[in-house]
N, C-alpha and C positions, 0 to 999 in steps of 0.2 A: 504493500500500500504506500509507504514514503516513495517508495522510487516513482508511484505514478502521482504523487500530487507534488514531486517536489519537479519537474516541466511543467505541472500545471501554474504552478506559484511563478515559477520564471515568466514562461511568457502570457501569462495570464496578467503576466503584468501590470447712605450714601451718599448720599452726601458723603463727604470725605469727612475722615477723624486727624485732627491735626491740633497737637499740643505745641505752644514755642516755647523757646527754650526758656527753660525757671531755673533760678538756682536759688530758689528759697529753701530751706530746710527740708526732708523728709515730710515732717509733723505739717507743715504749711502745705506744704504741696499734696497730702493725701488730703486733707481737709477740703483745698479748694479741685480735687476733682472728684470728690464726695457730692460738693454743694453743684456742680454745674456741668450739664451733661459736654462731652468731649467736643462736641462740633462746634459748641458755642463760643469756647476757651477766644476762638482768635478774634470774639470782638469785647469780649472783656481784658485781652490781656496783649500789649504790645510787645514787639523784643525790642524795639527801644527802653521802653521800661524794665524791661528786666534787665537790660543788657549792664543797666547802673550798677550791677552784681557781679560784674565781669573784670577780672585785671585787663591791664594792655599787657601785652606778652612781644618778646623781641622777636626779630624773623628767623626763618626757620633754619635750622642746623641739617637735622639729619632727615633719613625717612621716616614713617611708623611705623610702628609693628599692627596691624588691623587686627591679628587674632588674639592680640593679648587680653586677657579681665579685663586687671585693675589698673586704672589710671595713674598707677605710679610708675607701671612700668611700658608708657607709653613717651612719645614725644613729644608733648603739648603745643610743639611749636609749631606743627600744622597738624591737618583734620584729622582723626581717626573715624569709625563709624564699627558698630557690633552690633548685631541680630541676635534677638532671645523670643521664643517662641510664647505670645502669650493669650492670653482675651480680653475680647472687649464685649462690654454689655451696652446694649443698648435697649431700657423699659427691661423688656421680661427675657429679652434674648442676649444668647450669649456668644459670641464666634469666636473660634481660633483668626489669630491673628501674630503677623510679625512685627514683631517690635523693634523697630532701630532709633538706636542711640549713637548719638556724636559726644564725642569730646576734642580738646585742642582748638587751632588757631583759626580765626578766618584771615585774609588778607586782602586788603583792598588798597587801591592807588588813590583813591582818594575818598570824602565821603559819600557812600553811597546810600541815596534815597529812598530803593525800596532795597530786598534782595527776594531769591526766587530761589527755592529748593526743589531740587530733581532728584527723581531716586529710578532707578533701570534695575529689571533682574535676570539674570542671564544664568539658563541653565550650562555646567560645565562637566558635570557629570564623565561627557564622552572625550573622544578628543579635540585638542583644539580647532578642530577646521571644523567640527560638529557640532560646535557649540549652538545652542539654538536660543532664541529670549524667551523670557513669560509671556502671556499675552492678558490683556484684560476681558474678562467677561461683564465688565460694565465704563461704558460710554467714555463715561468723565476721565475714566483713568487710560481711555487709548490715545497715542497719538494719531495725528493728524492723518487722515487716509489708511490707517494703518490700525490690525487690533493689538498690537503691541503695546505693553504695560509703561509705562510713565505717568511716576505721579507728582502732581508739581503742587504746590503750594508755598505762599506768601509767606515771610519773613518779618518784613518791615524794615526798619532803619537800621542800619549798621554804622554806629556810632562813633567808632574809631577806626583808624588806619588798619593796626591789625587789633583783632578781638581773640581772647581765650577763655574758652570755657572749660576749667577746671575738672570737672566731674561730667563722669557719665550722663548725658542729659535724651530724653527719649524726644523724638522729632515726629515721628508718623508712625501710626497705627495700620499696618497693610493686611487689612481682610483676606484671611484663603480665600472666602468664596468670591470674593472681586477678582481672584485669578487664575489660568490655564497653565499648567504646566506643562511640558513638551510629553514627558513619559511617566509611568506612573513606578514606585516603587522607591528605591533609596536614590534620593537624589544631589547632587552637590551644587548650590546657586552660589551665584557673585551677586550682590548689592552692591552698584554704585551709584554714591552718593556724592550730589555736587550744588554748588551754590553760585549762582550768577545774578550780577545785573538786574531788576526787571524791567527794563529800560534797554538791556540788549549790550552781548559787548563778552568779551572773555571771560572765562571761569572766573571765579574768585578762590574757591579753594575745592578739593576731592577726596575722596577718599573710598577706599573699599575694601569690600570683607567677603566672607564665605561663610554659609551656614548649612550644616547636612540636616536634612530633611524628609521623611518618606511620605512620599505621595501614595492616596488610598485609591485614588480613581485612575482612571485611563485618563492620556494627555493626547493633544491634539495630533501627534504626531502619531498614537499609539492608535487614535481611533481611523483616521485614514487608512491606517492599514489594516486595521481591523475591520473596514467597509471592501477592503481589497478582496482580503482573505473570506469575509464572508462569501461572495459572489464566487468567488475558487470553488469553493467548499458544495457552495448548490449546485455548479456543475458537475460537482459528481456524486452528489445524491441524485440530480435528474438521471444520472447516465445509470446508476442504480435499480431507480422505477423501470426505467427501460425495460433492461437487464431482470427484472426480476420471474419472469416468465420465460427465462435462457434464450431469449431474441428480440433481438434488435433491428426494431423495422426502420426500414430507411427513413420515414416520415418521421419517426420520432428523432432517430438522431440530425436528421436536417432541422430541426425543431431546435434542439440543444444549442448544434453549431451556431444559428441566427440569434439565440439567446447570448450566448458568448460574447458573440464579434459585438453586437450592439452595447451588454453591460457592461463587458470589460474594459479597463481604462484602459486604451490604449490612443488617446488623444494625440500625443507626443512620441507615439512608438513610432520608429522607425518601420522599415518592410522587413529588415529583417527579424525585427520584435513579433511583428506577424505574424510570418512566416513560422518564427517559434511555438505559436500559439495554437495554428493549424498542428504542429506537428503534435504538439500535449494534445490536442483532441483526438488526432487520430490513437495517438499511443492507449489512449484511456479506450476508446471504440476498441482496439486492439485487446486491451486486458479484458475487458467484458467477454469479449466473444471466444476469451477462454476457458470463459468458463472460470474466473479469477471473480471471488469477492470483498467486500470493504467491511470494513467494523462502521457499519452505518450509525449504532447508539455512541461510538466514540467520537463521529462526525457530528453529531447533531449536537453531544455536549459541549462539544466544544463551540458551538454555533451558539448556545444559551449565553456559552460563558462571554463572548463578544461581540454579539448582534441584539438590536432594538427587537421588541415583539412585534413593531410594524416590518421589520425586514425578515423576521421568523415566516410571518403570516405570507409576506413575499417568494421567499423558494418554497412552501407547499403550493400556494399557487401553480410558480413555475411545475410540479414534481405532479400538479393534477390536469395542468394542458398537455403537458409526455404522456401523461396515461392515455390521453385525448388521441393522439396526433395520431394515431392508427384507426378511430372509429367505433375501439370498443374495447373496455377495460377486462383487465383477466382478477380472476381471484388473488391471486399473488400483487400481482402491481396495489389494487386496493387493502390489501393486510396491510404491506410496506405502507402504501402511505398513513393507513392507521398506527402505525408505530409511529414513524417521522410527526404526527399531532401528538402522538403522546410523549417524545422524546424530545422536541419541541417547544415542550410546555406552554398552549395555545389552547384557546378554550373549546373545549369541545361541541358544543352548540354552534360554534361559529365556523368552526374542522367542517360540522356536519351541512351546514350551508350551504359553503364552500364545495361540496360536495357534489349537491343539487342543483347547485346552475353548471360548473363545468361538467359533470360528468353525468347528466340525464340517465332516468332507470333504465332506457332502452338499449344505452350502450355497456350495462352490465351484466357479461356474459352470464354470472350469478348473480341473481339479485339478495347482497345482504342489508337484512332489515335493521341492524344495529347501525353499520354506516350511513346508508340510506334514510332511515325514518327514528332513529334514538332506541331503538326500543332493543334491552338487553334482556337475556333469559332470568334474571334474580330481578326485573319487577313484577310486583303485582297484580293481578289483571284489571284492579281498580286504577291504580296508577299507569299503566300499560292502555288502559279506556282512555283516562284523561290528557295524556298525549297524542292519541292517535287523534285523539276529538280537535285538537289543538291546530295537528298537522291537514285534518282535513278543512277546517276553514280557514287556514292558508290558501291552500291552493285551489279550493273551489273559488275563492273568491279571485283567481287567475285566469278562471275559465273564457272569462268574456274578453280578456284584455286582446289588444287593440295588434297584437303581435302575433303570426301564425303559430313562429315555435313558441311562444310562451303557454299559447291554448295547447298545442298537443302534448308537452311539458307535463300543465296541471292536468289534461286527461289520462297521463299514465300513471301520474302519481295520484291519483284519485283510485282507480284499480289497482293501483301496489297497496296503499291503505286497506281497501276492504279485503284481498287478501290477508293482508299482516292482521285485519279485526277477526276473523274468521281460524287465523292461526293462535292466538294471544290469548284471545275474547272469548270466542266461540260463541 
């Protein structure tokens, strides 16, 4: 089985929370973000006014160290920044969130009238030429044109040439769920943090840090291919259905091929990406007709574990127009697809629907009444009445409609009923 899906896989190919900087005590500072919710801070509190809590500090000597703690063993003489993973409440809820804090210098040439905080995070996980960014899943925090995470906010006045701030001071509040991360699992991000102008004009000061992280979800990157992989995966559960009656009529698998070439991405493929693509289909057309089969409950689980229930709901579809493409379903192909709704995890009322428009009682060589009309051997015959009753004014009520196949439709399914009442009922 790997050797035939791995040619398949080739060529198948808020407002914002922003606290400024305080350097009041502990005791002051938990008091006043007791008293006043977080988004509020920036119009009760200026960083020119606090900034009166600031020494002036000389220019800078050395580098910093960004992953150190404590601020003694940093180099105050320009910016550092550190990530601690925490929460924010906001009324009754509560989110994870990242916490970065600055310490050290700013530097400016002269006095600057407002200043502007930017923060970037960049997953680095992989290697460097694969580095990829965050992205934002809400507006305010994309750049321009772009869903890429930046999140800027206002400073205010920066009151001396250069400023220092002593102690670890916390800047922004960065919501998980305001962000996308490329992949999901243990990941290594860079925070850069930097300070400019708001008026426009070079950096004033930077700094950056790395924080390990595990990610609980799939990441944008993870899910692309997870949409890839999904569509892989249904063509060879259709080739499957096919195959499940040990023949392979040509109309089904011209059915597959056209399903293929149309879903699969190959936008940007080359002819000879193609070309590869035909050749996985034929190899797979090849394995079947050997009489070779697939761990289908291992394909499907793995289809739970990374496809939406609307793209679930999608390859049984696909897996019940193959049953079609010949004219008339076998027992085997309908069992299979009865498994693939159960291994699927899709509701079965809706399996059974599904059922009844693509695949009419008249194209079932056996007509089963569980598929067909719900009705299993451990109900009732009261209960086993009150469905059948159910499904006949469905489809009587089809009789008249305005469509040839839809009338001759309900008039077989109106004589499969009274058969099934006659079997159940009596």
């Amino acid at each position: 089985m790997d050797k035939l899906l791995i040619p398949i896989l080739i060529g198948v190919a808020a407002s914002a929370s922003m606290i400024l900087f305080s350097l009041f005590n502990r005791t002051k500072r938990a008091e006043l973000v007791k008293r006043l919710r977080s988004e509020d801070l920036i119009s009760h509190l200026s960083f020119s006014g606090l900034i009166n809590h600031i020494k002036v500090a000389p220019s800078p000597k050395a580098a910093p160290n960004p992953c150190a703690e404590s601020s003694d063993e940093l180099d105050l003489s320009v910016l550092n920044c550190r990530v601690k993973l925490s929460k924010q409440q906001d009324g009754d809820c509560v989110s994870d969130a990242f916490n970065v804090e600055i310490c050290g210098s700013i530097h400016a040439p002269r006095d600057v009238q407002s200043a502007t905080l930017k923060i970037s995070i960049v997953d680095v996980t992989d290697t460097a030429s694969e580095r990829n960014p965050v992205k934002a899943l809400v507006k305010q925090w994309q750049m321009q044109d772009s869903s890429i995470f930046r999140y800027n906010a206002k400073l205010g006045k920066l009151p001396h040439q250069v400023t220092t701030i002593p102690n670890w001071t916390s800047i922004a509040m960065l919501r998980l769920d305001w962000l996308e991360l490329p992949r999901k699992g243990k990941r290594e991000l860079m925070f850069n943090t930097s300070i400019f102008p708001a008026e426009g004009g070079e950096q004033l000061a930077c700094a950056r840090c790395y924080f390990a992280y595990h990610n609980r979800y799939f990441g944008y990157l993870d899910l692309k291919e997870n949409v890839q992989r999904t569509k892989n995966l249904a063509v060879t559960l259709a080739f499957a259905v096919s195959a499940a009656d040990n023949k392979l009529y040509g109309s089904e698998i011209e059915f597959i091929k056209n399903w293929a070439r149309e879903n699969i991405d190959l936008s940007e493929a080359s002819n000879k990406e193609r070309r590869k693509l035909e050749k996985a289909l034929n190899e797979t057309i090849a394995f079947f007709r050997d009489g070779n089969k697939l761990n289908n409950y291992d394909i499907c689980r793995e289809i739970v574990q990374i496809a939406s229930l609307a793209d679930r709901y999608d390859i049984l579809n696909l897996c019940l127009y193959v049953a079609q493409a010949n004219g008339s379903v076998t027992t085997e192909e309908l069992n299979l697809l009865k498994d693939f709704a159960s291994w699927l995890e899709v509701d079965t009322n809706k399996f059974r629907e599904m059922v009844q428009k693509v695949l009419p009682v008249d194209m079932h060589e056996v007509k089963d009444v569980e598929a067909i009309l719900g009705i299993t051997s451990d109900m009732s015959k009261e209960k086993a009445r009150r469905h059948l009753n159910k499904e006949y004014s469905k489809w009587s009520a089809r009789v008249a409609n305005s469509d040839p196949e839809i009338q001759n439709q309900a008039g077989q399914m109106l004589k499969f009923i009274a058969q099934a009442r006659s079997q159940y009922i009596g």
